[in-house]
NUFI-831419 format. One line per 8 residues: number of its first residue (from 1); for each residue y, z, x negated of C-alpha. Coordinates in Angstrom, 1 decimal. Example, Ala and Ser with C-alpha at 12.3 -4.5 7.8 and 13.67 -1.06 7.14 Angstrom:
REM NUFI-831419
1> -4.5,7.8,-12.3  -1.1,7.1,-13.7
REM end
This chain:
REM NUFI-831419
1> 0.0,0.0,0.0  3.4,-0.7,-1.9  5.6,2.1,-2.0  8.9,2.0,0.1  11.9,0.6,-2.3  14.0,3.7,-3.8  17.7,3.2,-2.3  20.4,2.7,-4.8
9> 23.2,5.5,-4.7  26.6,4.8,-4.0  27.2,5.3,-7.7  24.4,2.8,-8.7  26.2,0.7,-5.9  29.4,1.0,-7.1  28.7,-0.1,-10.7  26.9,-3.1,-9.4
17> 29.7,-4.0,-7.5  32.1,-3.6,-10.9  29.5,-5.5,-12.8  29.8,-8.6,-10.8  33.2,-8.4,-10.3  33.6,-8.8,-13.9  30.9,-11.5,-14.6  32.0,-13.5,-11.7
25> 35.7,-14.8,-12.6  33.2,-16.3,-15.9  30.5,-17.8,-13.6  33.1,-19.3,-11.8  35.2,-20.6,-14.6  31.5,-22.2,-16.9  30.3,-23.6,-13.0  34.1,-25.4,-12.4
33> 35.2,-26.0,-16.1  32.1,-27.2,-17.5  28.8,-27.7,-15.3  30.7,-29.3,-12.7  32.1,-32.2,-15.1  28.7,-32.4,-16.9  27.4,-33.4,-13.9  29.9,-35.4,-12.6
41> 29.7,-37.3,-15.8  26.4,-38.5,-15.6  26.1,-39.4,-11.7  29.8,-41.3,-12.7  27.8,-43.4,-15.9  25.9,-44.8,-13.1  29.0,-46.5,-11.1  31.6,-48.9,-11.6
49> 35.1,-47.3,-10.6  37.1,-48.6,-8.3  41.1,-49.5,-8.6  42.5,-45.9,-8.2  39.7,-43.7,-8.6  38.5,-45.1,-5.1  35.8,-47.1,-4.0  32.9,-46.5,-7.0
57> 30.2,-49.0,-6.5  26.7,-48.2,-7.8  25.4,-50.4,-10.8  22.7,-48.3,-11.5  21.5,-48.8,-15.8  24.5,-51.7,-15.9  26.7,-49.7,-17.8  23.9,-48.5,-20.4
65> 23.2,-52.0,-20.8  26.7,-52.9,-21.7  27.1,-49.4,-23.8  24.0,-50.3,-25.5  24.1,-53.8,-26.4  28.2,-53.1,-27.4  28.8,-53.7,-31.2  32.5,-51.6,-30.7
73> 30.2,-48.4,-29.3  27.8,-48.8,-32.2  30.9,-48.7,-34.9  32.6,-46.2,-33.1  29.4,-43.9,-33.3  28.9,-45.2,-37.1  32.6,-43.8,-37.4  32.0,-40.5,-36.0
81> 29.2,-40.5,-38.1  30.8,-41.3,-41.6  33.6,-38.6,-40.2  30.8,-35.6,-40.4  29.1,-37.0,-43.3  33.1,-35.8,-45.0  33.7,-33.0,-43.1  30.2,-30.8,-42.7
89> 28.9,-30.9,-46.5  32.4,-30.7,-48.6  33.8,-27.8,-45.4  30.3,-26.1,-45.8  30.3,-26.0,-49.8  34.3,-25.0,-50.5  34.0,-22.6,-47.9  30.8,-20.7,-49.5
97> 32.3,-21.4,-52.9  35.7,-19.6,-51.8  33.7,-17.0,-49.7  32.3,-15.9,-52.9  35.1,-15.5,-54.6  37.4,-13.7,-52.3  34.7,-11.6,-51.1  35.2,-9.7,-54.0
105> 37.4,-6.8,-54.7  40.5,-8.0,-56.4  44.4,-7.9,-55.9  45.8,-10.3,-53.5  42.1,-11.5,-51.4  43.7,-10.5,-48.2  46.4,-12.6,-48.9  44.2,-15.4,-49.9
113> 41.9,-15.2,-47.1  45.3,-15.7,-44.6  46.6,-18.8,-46.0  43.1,-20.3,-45.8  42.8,-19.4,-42.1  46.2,-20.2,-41.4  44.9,-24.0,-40.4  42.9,-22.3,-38.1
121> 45.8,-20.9,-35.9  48.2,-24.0,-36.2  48.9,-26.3,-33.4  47.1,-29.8,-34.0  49.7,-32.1,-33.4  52.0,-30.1,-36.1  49.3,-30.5,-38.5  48.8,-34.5,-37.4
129> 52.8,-34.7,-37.9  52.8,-32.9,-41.6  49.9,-34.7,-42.6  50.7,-38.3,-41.3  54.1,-37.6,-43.8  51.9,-37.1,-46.4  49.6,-40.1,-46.0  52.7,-42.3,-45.2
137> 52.8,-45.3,-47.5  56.3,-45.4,-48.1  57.9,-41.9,-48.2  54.5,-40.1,-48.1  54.6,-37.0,-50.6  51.2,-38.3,-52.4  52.6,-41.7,-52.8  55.2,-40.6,-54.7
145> 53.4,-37.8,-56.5  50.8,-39.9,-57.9  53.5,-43.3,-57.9  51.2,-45.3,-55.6  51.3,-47.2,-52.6  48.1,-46.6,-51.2  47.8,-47.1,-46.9  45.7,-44.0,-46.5
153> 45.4,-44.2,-42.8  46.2,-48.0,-42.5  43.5,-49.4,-45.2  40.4,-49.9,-43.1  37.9,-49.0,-46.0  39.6,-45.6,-47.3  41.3,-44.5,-43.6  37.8,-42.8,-42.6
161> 38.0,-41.1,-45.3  42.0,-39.7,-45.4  41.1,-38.5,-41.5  38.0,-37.3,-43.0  39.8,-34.5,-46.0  42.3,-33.6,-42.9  39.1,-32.6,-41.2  37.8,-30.3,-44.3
169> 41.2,-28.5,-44.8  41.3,-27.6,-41.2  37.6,-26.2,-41.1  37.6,-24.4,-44.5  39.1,-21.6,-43.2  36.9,-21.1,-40.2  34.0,-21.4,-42.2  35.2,-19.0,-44.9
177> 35.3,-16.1,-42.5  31.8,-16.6,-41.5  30.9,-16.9,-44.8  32.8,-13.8,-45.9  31.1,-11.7,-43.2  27.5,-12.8,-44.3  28.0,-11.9,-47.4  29.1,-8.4,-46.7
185> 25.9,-8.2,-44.9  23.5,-8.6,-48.5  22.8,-5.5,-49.7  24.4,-4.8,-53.2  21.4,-3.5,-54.9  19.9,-6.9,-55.2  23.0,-7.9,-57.5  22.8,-4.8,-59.2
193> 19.4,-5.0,-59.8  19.2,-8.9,-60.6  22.5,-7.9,-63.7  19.8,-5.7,-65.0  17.4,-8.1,-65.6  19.9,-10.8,-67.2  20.6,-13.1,-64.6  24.2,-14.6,-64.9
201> 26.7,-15.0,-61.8  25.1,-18.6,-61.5  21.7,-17.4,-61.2  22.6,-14.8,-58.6  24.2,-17.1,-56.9  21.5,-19.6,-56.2  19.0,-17.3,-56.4  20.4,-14.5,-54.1
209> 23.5,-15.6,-52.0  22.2,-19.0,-51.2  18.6,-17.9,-49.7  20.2,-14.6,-48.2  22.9,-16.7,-46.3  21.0,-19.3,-45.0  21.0,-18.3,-41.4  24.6,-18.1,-41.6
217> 24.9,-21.3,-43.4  22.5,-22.8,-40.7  24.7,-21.5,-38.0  28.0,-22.9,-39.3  26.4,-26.3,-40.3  25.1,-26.7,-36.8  28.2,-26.1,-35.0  30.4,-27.6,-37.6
225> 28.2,-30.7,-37.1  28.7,-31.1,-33.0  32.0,-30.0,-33.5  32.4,-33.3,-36.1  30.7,-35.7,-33.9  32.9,-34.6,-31.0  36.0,-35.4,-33.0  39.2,-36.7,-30.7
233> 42.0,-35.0,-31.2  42.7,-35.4,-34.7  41.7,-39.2,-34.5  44.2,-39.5,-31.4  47.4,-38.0,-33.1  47.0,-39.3,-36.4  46.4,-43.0,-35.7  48.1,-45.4,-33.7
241> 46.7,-47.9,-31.0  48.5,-50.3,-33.1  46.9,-49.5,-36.4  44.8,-52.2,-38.1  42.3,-49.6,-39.0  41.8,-48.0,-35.4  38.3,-49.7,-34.9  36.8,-48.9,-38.3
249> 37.9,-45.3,-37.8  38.1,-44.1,-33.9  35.2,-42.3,-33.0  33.2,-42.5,-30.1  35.0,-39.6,-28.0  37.9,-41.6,-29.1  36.6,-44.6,-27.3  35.3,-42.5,-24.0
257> 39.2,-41.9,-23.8  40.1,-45.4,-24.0  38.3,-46.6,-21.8  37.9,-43.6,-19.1  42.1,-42.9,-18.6  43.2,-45.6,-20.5  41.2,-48.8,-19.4  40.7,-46.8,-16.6
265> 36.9,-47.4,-16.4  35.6,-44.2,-16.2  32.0,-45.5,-15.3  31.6,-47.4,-18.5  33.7,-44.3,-20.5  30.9,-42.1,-18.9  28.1,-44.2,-20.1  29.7,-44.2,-23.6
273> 29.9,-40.4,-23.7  26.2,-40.1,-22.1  25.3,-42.0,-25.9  27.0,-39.2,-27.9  25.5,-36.7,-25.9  21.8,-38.1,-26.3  22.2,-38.8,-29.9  23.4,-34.9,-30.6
281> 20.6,-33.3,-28.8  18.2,-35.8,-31.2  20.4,-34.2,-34.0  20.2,-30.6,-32.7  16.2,-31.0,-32.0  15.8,-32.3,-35.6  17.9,-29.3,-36.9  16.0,-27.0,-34.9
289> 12.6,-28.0,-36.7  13.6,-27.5,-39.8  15.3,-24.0,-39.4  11.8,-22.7,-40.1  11.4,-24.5,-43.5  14.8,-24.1,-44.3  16.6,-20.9,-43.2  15.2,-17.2,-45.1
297> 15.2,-14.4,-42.7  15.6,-11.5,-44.7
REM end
């Protein structure tokens, strides 16, 4: 015979009551700010829009087939690509290299640490506008340091690779605090211990930091990597619609803008986006089978 359910006090009640009052405004927010549009996204790949938003007509796998067989999607996608190619490894490794360094305990780290955030916290389209003076081929500050006239963000072949270093300077800092806190995590003894023995700072560092920070490393190479092929806003404020090297650097959010609110075509923009989204769980799968073989749990 099951026993009679136990009724909850007016206390038990009451803190119910608080608990959903505070994880509801949340729900609410993920189920209208993000779920919502996810979904919408993909029933929208499968319709060609209509003039004004009005009127979508079901095409069913049309616009894949267009996505797919598009040679501007694939060099879009091979842009976004060559973007975290740049940004991931070289905004992983100078991260963990200044991590290392400031995590020690010498005069002025705090201050160091704070002007290596500080990209963090500024606005993006100030950092577009400082570093598109920079990059400028005429009155650019590296022009005329260096007595050049290269077009960093106009020359098709290097322009992937300007947006590319603006992407590692604004990432370093972000990465460096994660960095920094895993290390503080690592017990002492095992440097203490591996000095004894003979091993130099080199040795400890490879043989010791690296291993020991791996989950963290893992963790900030995985997000750091969606967060690359994602890439729009940086792309959008730094180039031009005019500039000859738009197509051989826009990446493939960039064109999902285009062609959803510029062109309009929010079917076909949906389609493109569906692309990226397939091709990052692939990544993210293939990341998560070899966080066995490469991340140490100590």
């Amino acid at each position: 015979m099951a026993k009679p359910r136990k009724k909850r006090t007016a206390a038990a009640r009451n803190e119910a009551l608080w608990a959903w009052a505070f994880i509801l405004p949340t729900m609410i927010g993920l189920i209208i700010l993000n779920y919502y549009p996810a979904v919408d996204t993909v029933i929208q790949s499968f319709y060609k829009t209509g003039d004004f938003g009005l009127g979508n007509k079901w095409v069913g796998l049309a616009n894949y087939q267009k996505v797919l067989g598009s040679d501007v999607v694939w060099q879009s996608l091979w842009n976004t690509i060559k973007y975290a190619i740049i940004e991931v490894p070289f905004g992983v490794c100078i991260a963990l290299v200044l991590a290392v360094f400031l995590n020690k305990k010498l005069k002025g780290t705090s201050t160091f640490r704070t002007i290596f955030f500080l990209p963090m916290v500024c606005a993006p389209a100030a950092v577009a506008m400082v570093w598109r003076w920079l990059y400028n081929q005429q009155f650019g500050l590296l022009n005329n340091v260096f007595h050049t006239q290269i077009a960093w963000i106009s020359d098709p072949n290097i322009a992937w690779i300007s947006i590319g270093v603006i992407g590692v300077w604004s990432v370093i800092g972000y990465n460096m605090v994660l960095f920094i806190s895993g290390l503080q995590e690592i017990p002492g003894d095992y440097y203490e211990a591996a000095a004894i023995d003979g091993a130099t700072g080199i040795k400890q560092f490879f043989k010791i930091t690296v291993p020991l920070l791996s989950p963290t490393t893992f963790f900030i190479v995985q997000t750091r990597l969606i967060g690359a092929l994602t890439v729009f806003d940086l792309m959008f404020m730094v180039l031009d619609k005019t500039n000859v090297a738009l197509k051989k650097t826009q990446s493939i959010v960039y064109l999902f803008y285009d062609y959803a609110f510029t062109k309009s075509n929010k079917g076909y923009g949906a389609a493109v986006v569906m692309v990226l989204v397939v091709f990052i769980m692939i990544v993210t799968f293939i990341l998560q089978r070899l966080e066995k073989k490469l991340v140490f749990y100590n």
